[in-house]
mmCIF file of the N, C-alpha and C atoms, coordinates in Angstrom:
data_MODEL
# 
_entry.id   MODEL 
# 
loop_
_atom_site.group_PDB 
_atom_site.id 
_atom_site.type_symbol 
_atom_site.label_atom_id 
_atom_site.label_alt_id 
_atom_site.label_comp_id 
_atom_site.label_asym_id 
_atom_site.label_entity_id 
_atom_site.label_seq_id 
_atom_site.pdbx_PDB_ins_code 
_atom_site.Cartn_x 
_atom_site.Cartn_y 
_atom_site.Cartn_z 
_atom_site.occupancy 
_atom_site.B_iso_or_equiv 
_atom_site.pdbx_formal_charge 
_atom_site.auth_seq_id 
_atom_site.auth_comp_id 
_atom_site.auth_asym_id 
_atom_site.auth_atom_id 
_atom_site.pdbx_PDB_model_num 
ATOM 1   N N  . UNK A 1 1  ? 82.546  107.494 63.452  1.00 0.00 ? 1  UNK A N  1 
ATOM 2   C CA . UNK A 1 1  ? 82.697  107.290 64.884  1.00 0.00 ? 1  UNK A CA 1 
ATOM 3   C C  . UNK A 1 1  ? 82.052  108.477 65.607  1.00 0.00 ? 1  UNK A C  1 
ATOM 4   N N  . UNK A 1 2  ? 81.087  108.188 66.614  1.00 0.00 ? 2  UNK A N  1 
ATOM 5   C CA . UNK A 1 2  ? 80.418  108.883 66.749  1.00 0.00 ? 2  UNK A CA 1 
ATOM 6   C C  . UNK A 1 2  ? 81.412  109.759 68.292  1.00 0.00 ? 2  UNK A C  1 
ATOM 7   N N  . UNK A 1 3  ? 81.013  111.088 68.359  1.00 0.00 ? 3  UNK A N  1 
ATOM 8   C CA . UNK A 1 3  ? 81.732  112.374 69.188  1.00 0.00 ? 3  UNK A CA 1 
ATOM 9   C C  . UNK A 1 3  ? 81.248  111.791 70.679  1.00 0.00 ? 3  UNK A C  1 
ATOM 10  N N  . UNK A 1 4  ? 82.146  112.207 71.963  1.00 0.00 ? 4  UNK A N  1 
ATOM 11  C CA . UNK A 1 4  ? 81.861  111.943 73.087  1.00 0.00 ? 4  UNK A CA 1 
ATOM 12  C C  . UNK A 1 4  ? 80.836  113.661 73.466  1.00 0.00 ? 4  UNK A C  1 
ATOM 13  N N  . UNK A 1 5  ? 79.923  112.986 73.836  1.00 0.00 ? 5  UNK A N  1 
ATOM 14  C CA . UNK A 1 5  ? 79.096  114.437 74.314  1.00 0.00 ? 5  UNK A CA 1 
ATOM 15  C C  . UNK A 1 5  ? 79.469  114.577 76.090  1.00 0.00 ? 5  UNK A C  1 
ATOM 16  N N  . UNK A 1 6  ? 80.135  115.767 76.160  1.00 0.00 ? 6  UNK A N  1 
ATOM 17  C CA . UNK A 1 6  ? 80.599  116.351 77.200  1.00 0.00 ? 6  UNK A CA 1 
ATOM 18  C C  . UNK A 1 6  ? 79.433  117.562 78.188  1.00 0.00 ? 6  UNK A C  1 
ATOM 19  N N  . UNK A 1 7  ? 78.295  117.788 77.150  1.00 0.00 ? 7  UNK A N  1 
ATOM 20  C CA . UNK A 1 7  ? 77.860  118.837 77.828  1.00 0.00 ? 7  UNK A CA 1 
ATOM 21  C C  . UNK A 1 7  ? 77.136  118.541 79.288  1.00 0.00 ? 7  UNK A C  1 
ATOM 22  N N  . UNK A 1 8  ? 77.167  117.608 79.626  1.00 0.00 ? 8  UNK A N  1 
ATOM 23  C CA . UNK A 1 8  ? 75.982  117.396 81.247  1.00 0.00 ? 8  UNK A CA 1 
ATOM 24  C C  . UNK A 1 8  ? 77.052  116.949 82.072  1.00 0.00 ? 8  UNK A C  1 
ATOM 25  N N  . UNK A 1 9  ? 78.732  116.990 81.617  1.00 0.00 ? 9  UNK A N  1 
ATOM 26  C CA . UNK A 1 9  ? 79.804  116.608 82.414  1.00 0.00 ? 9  UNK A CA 1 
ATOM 27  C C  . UNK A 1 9  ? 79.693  117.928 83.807  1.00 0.00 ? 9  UNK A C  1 
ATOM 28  N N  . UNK A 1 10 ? 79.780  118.989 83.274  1.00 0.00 ? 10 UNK A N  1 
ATOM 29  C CA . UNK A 1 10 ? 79.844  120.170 83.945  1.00 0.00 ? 10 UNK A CA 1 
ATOM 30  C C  . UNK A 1 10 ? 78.929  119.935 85.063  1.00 0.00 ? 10 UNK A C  1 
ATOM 31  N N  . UNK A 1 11 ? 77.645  119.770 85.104  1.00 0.00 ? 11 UNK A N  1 
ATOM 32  C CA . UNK A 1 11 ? 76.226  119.891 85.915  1.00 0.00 ? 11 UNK A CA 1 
ATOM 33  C C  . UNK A 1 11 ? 76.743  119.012 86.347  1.00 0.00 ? 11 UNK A C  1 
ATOM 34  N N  . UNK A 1 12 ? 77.264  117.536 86.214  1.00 0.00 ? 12 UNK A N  1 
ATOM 35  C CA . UNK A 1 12 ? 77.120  116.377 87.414  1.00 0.00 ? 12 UNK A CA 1 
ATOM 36  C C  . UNK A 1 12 ? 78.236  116.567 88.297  1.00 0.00 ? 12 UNK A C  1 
ATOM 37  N N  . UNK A 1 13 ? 79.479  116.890 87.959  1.00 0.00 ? 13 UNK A N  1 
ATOM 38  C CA . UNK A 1 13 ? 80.297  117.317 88.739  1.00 0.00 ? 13 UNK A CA 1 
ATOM 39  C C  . UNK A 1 13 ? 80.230  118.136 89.333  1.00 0.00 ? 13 UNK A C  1 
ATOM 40  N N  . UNK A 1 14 ? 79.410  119.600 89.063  1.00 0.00 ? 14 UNK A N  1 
ATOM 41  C CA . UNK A 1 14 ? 79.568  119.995 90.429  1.00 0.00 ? 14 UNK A CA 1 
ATOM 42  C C  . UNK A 1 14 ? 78.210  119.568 91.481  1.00 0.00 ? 14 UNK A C  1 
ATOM 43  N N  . UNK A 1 15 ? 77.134  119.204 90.811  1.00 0.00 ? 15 UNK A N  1 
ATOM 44  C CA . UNK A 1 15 ? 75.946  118.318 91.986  1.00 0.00 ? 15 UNK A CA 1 
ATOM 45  C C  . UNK A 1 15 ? 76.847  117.086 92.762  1.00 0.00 ? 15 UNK A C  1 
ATOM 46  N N  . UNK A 1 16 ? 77.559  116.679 92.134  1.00 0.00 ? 16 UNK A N  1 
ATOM 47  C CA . UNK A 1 16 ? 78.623  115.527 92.781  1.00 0.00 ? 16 UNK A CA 1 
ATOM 48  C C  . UNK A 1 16 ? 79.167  116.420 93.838  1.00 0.00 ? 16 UNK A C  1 
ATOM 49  N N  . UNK A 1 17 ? 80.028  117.454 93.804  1.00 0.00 ? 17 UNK A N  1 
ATOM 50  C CA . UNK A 1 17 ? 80.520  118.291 94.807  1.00 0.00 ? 17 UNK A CA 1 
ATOM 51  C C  . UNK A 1 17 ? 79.723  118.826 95.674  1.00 0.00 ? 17 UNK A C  1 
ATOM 52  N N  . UNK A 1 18 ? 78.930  119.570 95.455  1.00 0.00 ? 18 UNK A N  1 
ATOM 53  C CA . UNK A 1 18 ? 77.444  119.653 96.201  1.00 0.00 ? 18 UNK A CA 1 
ATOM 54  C C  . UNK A 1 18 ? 77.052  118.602 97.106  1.00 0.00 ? 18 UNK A C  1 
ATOM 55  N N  . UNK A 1 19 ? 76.710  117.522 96.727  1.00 0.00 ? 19 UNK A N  1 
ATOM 56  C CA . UNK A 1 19 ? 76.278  116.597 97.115  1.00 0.00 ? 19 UNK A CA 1 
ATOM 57  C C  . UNK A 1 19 ? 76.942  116.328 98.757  1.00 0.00 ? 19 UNK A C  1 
ATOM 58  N N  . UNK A 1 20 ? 78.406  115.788 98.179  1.00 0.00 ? 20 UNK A N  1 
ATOM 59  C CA . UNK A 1 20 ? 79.826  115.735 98.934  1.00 0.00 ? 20 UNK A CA 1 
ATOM 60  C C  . UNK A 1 20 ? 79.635  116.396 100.120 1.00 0.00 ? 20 UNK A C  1 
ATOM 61  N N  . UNK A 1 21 ? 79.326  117.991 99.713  1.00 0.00 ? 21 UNK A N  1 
ATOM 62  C CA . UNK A 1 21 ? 79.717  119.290 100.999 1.00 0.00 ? 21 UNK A CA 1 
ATOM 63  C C  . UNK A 1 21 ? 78.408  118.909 102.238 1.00 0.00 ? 21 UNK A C  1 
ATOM 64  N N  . UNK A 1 22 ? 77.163  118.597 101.180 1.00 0.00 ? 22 UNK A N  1 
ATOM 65  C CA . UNK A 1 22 ? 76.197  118.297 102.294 1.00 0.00 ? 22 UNK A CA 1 
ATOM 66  C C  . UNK A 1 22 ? 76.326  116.923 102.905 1.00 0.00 ? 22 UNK A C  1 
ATOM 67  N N  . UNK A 1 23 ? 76.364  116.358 102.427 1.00 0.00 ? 23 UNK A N  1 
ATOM 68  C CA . UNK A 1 23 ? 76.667  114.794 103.174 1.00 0.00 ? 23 UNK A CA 1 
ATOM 69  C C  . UNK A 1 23 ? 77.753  115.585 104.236 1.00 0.00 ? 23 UNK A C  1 
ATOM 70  N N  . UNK A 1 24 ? 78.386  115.971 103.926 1.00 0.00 ? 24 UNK A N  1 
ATOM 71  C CA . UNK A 1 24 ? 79.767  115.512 105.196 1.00 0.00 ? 24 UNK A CA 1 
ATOM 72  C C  . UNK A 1 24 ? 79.689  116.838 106.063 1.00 0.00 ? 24 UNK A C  1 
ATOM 73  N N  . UNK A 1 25 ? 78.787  117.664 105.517 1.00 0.00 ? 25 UNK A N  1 
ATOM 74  C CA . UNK A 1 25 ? 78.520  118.294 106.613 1.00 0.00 ? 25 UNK A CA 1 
ATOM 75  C C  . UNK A 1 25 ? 77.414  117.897 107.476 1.00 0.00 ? 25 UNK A C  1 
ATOM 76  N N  . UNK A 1 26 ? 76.573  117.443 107.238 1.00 0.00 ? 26 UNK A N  1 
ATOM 77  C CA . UNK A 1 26 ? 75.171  116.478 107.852 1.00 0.00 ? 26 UNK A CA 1 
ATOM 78  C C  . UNK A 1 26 ? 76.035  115.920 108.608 1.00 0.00 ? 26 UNK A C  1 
ATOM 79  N N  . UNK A 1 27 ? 77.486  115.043 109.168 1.00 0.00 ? 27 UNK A N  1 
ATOM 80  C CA . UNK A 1 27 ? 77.293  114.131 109.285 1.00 0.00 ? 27 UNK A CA 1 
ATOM 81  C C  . UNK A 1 27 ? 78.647  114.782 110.402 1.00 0.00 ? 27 UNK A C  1 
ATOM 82  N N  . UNK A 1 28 ? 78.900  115.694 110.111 1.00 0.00 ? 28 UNK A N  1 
ATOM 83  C CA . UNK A 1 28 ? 79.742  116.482 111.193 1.00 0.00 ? 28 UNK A CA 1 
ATOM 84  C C  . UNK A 1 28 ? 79.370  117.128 111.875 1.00 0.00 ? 28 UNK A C  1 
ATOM 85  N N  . UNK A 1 29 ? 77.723  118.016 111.628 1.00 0.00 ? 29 UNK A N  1 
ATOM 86  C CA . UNK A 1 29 ? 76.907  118.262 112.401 1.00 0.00 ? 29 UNK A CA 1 
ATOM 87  C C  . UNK A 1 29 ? 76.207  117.419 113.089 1.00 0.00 ? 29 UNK A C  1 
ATOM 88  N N  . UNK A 1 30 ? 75.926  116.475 113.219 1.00 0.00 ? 30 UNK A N  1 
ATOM 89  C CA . UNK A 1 30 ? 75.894  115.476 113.854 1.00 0.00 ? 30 UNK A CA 1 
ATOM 90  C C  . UNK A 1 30 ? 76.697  114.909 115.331 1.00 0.00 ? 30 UNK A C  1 
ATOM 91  N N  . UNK A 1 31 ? 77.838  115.404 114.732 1.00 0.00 ? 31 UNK A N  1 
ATOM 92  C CA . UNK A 1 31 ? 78.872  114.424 116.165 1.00 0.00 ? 31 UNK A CA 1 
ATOM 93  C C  . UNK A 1 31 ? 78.870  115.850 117.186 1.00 0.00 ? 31 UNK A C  1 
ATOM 94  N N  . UNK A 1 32 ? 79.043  115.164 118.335 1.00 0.00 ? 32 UNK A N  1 
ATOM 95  C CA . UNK A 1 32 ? 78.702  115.904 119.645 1.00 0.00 ? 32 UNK A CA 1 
ATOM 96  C C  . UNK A 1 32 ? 80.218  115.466 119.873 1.00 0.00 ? 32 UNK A C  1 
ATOM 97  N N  . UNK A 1 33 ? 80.978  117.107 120.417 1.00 0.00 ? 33 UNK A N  1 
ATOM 98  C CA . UNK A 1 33 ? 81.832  117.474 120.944 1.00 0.00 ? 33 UNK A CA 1 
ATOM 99  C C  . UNK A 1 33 ? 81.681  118.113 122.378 1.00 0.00 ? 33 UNK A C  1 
ATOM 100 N N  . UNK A 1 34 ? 82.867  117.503 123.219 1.00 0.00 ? 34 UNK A N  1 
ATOM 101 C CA . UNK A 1 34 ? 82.724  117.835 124.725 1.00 0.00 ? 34 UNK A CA 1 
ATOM 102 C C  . UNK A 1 34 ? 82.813  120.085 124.519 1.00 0.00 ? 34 UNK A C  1 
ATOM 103 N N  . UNK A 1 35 ? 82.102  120.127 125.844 1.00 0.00 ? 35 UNK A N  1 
ATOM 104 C CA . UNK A 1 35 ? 81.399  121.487 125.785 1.00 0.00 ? 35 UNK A CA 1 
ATOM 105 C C  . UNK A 1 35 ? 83.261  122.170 126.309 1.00 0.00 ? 35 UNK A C  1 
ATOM 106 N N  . UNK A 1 36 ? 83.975  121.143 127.147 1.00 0.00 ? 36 UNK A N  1 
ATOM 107 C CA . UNK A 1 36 ? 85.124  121.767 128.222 1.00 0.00 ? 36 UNK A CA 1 
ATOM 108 C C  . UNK A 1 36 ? 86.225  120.686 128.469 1.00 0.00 ? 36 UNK A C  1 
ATOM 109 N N  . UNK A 1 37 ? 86.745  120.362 127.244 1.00 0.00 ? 37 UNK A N  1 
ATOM 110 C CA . UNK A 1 37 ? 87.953  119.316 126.779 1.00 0.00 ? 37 UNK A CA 1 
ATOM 111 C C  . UNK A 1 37 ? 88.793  119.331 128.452 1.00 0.00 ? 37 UNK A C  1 
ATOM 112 N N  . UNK A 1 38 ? 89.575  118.888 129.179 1.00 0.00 ? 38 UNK A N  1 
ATOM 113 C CA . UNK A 1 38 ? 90.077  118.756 130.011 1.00 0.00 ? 38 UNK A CA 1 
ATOM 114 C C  . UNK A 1 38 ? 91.259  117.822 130.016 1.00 0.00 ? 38 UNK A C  1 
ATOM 115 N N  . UNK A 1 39 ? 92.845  118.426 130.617 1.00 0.00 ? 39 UNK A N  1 
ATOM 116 C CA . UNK A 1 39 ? 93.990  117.807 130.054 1.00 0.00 ? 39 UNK A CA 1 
ATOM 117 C C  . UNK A 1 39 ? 93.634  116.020 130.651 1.00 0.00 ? 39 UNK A C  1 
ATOM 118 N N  . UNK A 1 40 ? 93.811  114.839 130.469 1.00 0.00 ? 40 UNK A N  1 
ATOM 119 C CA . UNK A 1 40 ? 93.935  113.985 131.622 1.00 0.00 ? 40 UNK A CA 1 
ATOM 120 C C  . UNK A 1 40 ? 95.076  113.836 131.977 1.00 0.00 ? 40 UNK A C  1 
ATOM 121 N N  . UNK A 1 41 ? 95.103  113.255 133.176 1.00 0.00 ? 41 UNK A N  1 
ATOM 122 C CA . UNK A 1 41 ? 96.447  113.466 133.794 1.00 0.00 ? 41 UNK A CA 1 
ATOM 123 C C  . UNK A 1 41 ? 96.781  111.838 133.573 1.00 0.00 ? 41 UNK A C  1 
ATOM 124 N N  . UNK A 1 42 ? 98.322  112.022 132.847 1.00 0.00 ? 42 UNK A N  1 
ATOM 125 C CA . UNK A 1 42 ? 99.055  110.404 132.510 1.00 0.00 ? 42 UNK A CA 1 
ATOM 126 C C  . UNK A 1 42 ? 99.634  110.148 133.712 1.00 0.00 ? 42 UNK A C  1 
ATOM 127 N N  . UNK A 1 43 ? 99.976  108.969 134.010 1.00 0.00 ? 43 UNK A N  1 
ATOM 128 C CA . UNK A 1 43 ? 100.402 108.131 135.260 1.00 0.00 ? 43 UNK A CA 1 
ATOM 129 C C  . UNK A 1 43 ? 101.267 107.534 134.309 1.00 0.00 ? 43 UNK A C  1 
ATOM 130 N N  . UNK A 1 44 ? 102.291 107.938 134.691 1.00 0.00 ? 44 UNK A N  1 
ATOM 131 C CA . UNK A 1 44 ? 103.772 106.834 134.597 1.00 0.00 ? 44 UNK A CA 1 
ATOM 132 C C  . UNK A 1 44 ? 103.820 105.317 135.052 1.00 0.00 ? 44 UNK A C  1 
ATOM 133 N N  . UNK A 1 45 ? 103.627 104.197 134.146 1.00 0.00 ? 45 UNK A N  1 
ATOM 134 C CA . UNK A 1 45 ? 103.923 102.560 134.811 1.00 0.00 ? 45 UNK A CA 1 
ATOM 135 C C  . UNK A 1 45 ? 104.890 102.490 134.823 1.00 0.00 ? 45 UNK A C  1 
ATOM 136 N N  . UNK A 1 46 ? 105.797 101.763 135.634 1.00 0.00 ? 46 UNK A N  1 
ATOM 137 C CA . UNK A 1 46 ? 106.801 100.766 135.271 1.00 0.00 ? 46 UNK A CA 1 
ATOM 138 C C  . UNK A 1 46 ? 106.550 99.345  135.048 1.00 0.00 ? 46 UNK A C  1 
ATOM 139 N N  . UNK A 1 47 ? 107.154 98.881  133.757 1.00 0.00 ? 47 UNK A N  1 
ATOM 140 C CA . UNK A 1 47 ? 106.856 97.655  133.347 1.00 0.00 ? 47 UNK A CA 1 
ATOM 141 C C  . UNK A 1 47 ? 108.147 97.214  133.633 1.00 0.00 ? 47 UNK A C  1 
ATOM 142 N N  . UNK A 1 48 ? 108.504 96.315  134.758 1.00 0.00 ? 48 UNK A N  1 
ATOM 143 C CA . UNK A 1 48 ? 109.668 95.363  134.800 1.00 0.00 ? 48 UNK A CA 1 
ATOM 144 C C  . UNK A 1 48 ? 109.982 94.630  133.408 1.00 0.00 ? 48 UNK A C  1 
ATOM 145 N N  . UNK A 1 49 ? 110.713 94.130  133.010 1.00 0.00 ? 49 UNK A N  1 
ATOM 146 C CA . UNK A 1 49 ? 111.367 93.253  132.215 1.00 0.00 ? 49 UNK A CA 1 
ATOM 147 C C  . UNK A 1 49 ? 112.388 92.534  132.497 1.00 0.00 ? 49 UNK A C  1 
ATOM 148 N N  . UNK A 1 50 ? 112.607 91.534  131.810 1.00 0.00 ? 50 UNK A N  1 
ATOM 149 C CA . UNK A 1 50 ? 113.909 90.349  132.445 1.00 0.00 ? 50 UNK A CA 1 
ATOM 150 C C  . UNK A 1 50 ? 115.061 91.173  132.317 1.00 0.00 ? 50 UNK A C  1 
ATOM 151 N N  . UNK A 1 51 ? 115.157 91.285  130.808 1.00 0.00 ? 51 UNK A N  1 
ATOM 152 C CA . UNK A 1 51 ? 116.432 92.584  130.891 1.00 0.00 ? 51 UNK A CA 1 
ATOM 153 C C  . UNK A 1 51 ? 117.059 93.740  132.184 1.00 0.00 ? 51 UNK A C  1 
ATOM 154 N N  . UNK A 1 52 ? 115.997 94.001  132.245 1.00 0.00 ? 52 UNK A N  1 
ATOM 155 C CA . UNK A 1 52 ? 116.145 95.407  133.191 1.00 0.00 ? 52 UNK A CA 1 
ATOM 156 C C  . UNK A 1 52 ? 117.110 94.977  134.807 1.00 0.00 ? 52 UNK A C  1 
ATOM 157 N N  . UNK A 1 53 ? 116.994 93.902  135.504 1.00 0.00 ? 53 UNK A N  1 
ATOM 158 C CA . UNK A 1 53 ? 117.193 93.547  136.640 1.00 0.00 ? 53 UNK A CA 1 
ATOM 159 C C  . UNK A 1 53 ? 118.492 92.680  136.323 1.00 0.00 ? 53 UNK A C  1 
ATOM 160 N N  . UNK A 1 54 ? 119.091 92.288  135.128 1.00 0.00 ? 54 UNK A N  1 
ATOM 161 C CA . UNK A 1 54 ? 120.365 91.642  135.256 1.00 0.00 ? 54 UNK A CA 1 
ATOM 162 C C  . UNK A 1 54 ? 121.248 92.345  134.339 1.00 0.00 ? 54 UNK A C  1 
ATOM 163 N N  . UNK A 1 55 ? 122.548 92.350  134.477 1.00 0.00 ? 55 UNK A N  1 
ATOM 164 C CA . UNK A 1 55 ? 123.721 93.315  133.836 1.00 0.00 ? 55 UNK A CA 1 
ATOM 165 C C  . UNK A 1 55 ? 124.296 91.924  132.732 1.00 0.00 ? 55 UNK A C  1 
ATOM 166 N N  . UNK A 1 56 ? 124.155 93.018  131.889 1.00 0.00 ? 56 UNK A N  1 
ATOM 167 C CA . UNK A 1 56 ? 124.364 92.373  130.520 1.00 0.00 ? 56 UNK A CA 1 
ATOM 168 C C  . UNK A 1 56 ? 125.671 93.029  129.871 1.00 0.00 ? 56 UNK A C  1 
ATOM 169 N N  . UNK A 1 57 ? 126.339 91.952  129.224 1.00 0.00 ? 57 UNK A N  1 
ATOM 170 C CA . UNK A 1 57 ? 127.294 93.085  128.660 1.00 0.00 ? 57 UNK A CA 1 
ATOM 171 C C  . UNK A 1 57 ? 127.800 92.565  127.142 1.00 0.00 ? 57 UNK A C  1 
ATOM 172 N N  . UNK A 1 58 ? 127.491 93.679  126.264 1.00 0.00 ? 58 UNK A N  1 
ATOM 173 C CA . UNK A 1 58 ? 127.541 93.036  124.801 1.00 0.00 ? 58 UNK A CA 1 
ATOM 174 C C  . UNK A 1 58 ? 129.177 93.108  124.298 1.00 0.00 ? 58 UNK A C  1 
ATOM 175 N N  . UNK A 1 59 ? 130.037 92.165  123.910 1.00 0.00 ? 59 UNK A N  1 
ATOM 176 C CA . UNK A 1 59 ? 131.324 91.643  123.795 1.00 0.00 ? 59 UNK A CA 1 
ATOM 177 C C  . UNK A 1 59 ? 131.644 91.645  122.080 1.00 0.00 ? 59 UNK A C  1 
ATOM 178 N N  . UNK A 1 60 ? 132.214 92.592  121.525 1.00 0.00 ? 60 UNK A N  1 
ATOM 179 C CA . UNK A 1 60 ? 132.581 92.647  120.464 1.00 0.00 ? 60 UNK A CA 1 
ATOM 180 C C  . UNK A 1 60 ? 133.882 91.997  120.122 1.00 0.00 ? 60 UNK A C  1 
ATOM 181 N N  . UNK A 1 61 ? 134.005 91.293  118.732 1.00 0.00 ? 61 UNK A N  1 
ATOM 182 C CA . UNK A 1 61 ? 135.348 90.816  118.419 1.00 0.00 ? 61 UNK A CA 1 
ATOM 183 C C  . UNK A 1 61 ? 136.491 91.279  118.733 1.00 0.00 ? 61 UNK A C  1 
ATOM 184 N N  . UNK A 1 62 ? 136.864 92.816  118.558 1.00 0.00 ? 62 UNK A N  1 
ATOM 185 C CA . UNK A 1 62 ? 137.558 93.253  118.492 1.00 0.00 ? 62 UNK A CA 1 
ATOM 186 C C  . UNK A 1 62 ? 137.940 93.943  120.265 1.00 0.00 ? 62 UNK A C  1 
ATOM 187 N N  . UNK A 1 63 ? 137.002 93.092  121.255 1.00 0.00 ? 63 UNK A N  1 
ATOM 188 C CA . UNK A 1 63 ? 137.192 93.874  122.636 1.00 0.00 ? 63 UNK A CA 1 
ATOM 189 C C  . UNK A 1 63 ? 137.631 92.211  123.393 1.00 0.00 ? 63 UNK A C  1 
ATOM 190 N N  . UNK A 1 64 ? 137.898 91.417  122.500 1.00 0.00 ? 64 UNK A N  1 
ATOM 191 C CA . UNK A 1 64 ? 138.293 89.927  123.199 1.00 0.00 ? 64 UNK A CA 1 
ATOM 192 C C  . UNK A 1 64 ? 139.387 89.787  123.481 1.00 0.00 ? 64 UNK A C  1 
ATOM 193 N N  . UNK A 1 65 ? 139.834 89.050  124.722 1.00 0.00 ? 65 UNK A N  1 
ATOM 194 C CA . UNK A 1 65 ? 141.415 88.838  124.511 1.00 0.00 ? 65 UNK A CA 1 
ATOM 195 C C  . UNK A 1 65 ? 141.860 88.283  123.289 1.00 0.00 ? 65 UNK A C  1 
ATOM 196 N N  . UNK A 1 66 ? 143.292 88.553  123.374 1.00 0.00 ? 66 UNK A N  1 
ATOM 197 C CA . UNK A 1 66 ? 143.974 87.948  121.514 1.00 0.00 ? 66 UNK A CA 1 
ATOM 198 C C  . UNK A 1 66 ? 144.364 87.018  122.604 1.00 0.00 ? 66 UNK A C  1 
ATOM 199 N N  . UNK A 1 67 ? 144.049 85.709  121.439 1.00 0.00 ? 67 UNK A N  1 
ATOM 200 C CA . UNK A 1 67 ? 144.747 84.029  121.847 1.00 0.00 ? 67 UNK A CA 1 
ATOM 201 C C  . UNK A 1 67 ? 146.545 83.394  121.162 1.00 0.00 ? 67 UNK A C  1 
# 
């Protein structure tokens, strides 16, 4: 049974890593970031709902009159 030859494992893995660092740095150098980020300002909605405008009241067994 013939031996697994390991020696060109070393070289491709790290050209694989290599490879990796330049790709994803190419490609992050690439993206354009604002020069002067700025907070935006959130605006509060109100979203009505059916709920909200009628009084509800949740009635547990144990809050019923006894019969």
């Amino acid at each position: 049974m013939p031996q697994l030859d390991t020696s060109t494992w070393f070289i491709n893995i790290v050209s694989m890593f290599l490879t990796l660092f330049i790709v994803f740095q190419l490609k992050i150098s690439k993206h354009s970031y604002p020069t002067h980020p700025e907070a935006k300002t959130t605006k509060m909605t109100k979203h009505l709902t059916p709920w909200e405008s009628k009084w509800t009241k949740i009635y547990s067994p144990l809050s019923l009159p006894q019969q």
